[in-house]
N, C-alpha and C positions, 0 to 999 in steps of 0.2 A: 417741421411744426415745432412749437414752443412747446416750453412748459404749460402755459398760461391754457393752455388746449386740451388737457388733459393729460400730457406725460406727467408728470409730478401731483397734479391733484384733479383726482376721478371726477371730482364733483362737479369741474368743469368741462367734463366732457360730455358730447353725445353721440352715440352711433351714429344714427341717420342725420344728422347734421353735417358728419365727414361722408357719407357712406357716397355722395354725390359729389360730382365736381362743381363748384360755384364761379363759373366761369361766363363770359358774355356781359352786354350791358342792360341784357334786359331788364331785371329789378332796381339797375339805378337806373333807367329811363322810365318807368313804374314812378318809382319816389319820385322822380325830376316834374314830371310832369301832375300828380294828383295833387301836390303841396304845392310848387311855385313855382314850376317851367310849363304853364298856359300859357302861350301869348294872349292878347289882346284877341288878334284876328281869329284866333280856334274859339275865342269864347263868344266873341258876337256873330259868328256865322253858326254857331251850334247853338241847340237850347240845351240844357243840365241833362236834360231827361238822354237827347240823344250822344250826348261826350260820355255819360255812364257807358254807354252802351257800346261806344266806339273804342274809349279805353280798356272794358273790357274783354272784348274782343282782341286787343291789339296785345292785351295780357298773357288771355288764353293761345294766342299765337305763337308769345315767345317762349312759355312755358313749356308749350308742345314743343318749340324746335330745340330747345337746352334740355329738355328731357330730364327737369331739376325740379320735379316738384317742391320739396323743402324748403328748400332756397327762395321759392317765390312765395310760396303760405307764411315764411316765415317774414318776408318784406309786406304782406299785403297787413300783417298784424301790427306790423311796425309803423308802415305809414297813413294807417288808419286813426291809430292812437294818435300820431301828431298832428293829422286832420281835424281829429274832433278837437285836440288842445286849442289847435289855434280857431276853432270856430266858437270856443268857450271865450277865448281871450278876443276875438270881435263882440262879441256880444258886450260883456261886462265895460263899466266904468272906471280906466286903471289909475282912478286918483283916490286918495282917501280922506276923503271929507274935514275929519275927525281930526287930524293930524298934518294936512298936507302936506305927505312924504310920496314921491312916488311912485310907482306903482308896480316899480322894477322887481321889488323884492315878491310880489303876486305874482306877477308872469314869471320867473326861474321857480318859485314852488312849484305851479301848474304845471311847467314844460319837465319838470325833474318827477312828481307824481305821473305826467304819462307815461314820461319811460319806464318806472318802477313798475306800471299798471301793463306795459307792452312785456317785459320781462317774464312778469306771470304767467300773462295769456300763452306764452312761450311756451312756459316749463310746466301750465296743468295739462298737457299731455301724456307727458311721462309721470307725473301721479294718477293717470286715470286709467291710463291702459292697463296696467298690472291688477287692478279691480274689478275692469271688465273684460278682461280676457285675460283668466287666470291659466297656466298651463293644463291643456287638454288632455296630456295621457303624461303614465308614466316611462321615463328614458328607461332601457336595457341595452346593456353592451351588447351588440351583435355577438353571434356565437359564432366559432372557428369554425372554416368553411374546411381547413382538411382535420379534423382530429387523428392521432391526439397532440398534433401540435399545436401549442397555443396563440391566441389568437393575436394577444399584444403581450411585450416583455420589457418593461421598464428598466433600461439601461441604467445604474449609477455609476457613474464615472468620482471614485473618489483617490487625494490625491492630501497629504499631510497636512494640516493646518494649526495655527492657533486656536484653542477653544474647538477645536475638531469634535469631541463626543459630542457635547451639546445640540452640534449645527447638527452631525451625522445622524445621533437619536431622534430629532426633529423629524430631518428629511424622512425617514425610513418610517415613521410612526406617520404619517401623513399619507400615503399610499396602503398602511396594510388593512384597511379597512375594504378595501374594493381587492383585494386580491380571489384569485378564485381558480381554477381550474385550468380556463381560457386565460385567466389574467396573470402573469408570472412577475418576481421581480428578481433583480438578480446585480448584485452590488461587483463589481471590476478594480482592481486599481493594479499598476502597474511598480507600483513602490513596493521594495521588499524590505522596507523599513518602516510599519505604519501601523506602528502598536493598536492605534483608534481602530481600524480596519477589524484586528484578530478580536478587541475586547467588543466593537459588536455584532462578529459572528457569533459569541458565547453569547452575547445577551438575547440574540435571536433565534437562539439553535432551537427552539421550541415551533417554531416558524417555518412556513415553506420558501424559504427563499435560498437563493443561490449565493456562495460567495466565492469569487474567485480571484488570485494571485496570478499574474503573468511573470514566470520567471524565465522565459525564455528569452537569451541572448539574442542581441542584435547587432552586431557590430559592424554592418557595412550602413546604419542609420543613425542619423544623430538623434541622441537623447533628448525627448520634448513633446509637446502636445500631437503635434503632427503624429509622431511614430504613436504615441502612447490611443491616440483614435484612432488610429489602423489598424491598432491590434487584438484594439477592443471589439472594431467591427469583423476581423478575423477568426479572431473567437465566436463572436456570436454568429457568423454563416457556417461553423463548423460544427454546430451541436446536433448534428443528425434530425431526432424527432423529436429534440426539443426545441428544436430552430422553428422562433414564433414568426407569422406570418409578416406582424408589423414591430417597428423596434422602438422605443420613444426615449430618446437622448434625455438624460438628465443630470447634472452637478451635483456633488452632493450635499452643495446649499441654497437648494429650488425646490421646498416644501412643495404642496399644491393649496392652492388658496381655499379658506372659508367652508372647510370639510365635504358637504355634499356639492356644494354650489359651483366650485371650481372641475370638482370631477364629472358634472352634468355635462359642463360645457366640452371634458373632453371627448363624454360616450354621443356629444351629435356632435362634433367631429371625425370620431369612428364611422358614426354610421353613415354620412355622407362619405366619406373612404370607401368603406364595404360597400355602401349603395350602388358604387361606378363599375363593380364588377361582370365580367360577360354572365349571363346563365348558362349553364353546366348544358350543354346540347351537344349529340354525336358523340365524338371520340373526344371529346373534348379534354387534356389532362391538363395538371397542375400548374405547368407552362405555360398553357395558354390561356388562363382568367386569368391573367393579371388586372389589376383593375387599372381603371382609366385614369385615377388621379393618384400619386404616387406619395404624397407625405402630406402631413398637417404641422402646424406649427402654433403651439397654446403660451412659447414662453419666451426667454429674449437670449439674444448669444447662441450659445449652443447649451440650452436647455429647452427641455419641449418640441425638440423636430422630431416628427414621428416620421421612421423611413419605411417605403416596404422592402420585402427582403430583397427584392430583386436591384434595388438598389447599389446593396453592401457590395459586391464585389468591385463594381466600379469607381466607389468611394476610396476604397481598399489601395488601387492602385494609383488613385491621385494622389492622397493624403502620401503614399509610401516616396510619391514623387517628391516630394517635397522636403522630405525627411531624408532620403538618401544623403551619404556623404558626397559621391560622385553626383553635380549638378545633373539634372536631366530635365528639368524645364527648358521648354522650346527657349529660343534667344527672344528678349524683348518681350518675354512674359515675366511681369514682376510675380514674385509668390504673396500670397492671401494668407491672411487669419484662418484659422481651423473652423470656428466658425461658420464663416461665409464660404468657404468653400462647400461646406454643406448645404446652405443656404444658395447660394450659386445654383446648385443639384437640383434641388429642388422647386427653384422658379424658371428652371431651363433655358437658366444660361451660359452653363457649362457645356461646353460643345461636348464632351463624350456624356455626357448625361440625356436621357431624354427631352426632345425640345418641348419647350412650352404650349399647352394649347390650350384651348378655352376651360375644360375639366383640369385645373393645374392645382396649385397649392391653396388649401383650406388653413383658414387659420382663424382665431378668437378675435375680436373687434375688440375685448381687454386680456391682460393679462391675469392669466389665471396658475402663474406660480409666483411663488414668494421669493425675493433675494435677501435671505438671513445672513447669509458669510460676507457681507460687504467689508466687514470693520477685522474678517478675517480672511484674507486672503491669498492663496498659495502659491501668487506671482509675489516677490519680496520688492520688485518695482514697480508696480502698482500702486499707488496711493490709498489710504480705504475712503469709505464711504458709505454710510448708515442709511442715506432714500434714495439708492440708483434702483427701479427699475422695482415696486411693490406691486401687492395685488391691487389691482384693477387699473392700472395702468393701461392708456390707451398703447394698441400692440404697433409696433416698431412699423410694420408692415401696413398699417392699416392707409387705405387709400391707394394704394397701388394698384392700376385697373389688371395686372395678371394674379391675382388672389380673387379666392372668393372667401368671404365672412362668415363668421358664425357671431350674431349678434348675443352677447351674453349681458344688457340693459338689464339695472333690476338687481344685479347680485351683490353690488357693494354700495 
């Protein structure tokens, strides 16, 4: 998809506008036929009364087999409006008395006012709905199903940069408002040269959060993202009872967007997460509720995958694949982005990952984290970049029929 769609500017986008596939010819056989594909012989063997009835019929048919509502509501607004243009422009006289100029410049007003007037009818939906159907109850994070581990534990993966305090104080001040008990955060980096890192532990030592330095040597792994996300997901399946049940990847220049409004979108995330879980019956132990759907994704790259923990070990051993000095990728497998590998995992189609099935990856229909470090970045090959990839951007994933959406309309 373009820009033009919503990656770059929100305002042109709509959920439910993507949220179907616009596939088939039915709505152009709709428009073909109501404006100017009647033949002769459909209109003098039918009267008005009964081609209403036949077309709509033949409407309601296709609608049902493409299973696209939108898509069709959205053509019948459209070829309505040019219906009635051009029955405006039969009627009227398109000479102008007065001036004998003719009449061209009337009829491109008329036909450029219906569309402006089809455009509307469009989009007073989505100002109406938020009026009439205000949200019904208040979100709360699911509570941890085993205390006292936590429920969810905000990964930051941070890693030297230009203008680093800045982006890092951002980041970090943007989550601690939702921290709590269940909700943990807990800052990583693998650099033992990362002044930014130490100066905002001091600045947060007042705070529950974790900070922690990986200084352990690796030398049969090459130095790089690969190894440095192994180790990070190593660490964290090693923390005993503090090892949180879901993990949520983040950079550490991927604020969350628009204070409450971004974090809403990610506790009904959670709770369709948590909702997939079995109920606790018999001998049922901690093994065996895993839930049915195993990550969410709210952000873009490798920020915002939320993993469950039963995932980590088997990340663990990919990512480590990859990073070894001695190749160990099958022959004829090219290696992946850090990333997508992740990503891979998660919409199961990484063969040692769990395969995909209909309960599979949740994610936000916009993006609901910020990319502030564009213009500073920790790749020195990289080029920067000030609008890759802001809040409310339509999400990478969206359209993809093995996701399921979380419509966050309304917030930006």
């Amino acid at each position: 998809m373009s820009r033009a769609v919503g990656w770059a500017y929100p305002g042109l986008f709509r959920h439910y506008a993507l949220y179907e596939m616009s596939s088939g010819f039915g709505p152009m056989l709709w428009a073909y036929l109501e404006i100017t594909g009647v033949s002769d012989l459909w209109k003098t063997r039918m009267t008005p009364k009964l081609r209403t009835y036949v077309l709509s019929a033949l409407y309601v048919a296709l609608c049902w087999l493409d299973n696209a509502p939108w898509t069709y509501s959205v053509t019948i607004i459209l070829t309505t409006t040019i219906h009635l243009a051009q029955t405006v422009l039969d009627s009227r006289q398109w000479q102008d008395i007065s001036t004998t100029k003719p009449a061209i410049l009337s009829q491109f007003r008329l036909r450029v006012g219906g569309a402006v007037i089809a455009l509307l009818l469009v989009s007073i939906p989505y100002s109406l709905l938020p009026i009439l159907f205000p949200p019904a109850r208040v979100l709360a994070m699911p509570q941890t199903p085993f205390p006292p581990s936590p429920l969810l534990d905000i990964l930051i993966l941070s890693f030297p940069r230009p203008n680093g305090a800045l982006i890092l104080n951002t980041t970090i001040s943007s989550y601690l408002p939702h921290l709590s008990n269940d909700i943990r955060l807990s800052l990583y980096t693998y650099s033992t040269d990362h002044p930014v890192f130490q100066e905002m532990q001091t600045a947060f030592q007042d705070h529950d959060i974790t900070f922690h330095v990986n200084r352990d040597p690796r030398p049969d792994a090459l130095d790089g993202h690969y190894l440095h996300l192994s180790e990070a997901f190593r660490w964290q399946n090693e923390r005993g009872a503090q090892k949180a049940e879901w993990t949520m990847l983040v950079e550490d220049d991927f604020p969350i967007c628009g204070a409450d409004a971004g974090w809403e979108a990610v506790v009904r995330v959670m709770e369709i997460l948590e909702g997939g879980r079995p109920s606790e019956t018999g001998d049922h132990k901690r093994l065996g509720r895993i839930p049915k759907r195993r990550g969410g994704f709210v952000g873009t790259g490798g920020s915002g995958l939320i993993l469950h923990r039963s995932l980590l070990p088997t990340l663990i051993y990919i990512l480590r694949t990859h990073a070894d000095r001695t190749p160990r990728l099958p022959a004829g497998v090219p290696p992946r982005p850090v990333d997508v590998i992740v990503q891979d995992c998660l919409l199961g189609k990484d063969p040692m990952c769990p395969p995909w099935r209909e309960e599979g990856l949740v994610i936000t229909s916009r993006l609901v984290m910020d990319h502030i470090g564009g213009l500073a970045s920790t790749n020195k090959y990289k080029p920067p970049n000030s609008d890759q990839w802001r809040c409310g951007w339509r999400h990478p994933f969206h359209g993809l029929p093995e996701v399921e959406v979380v419509p966050v309309e309304g917030l930006w």
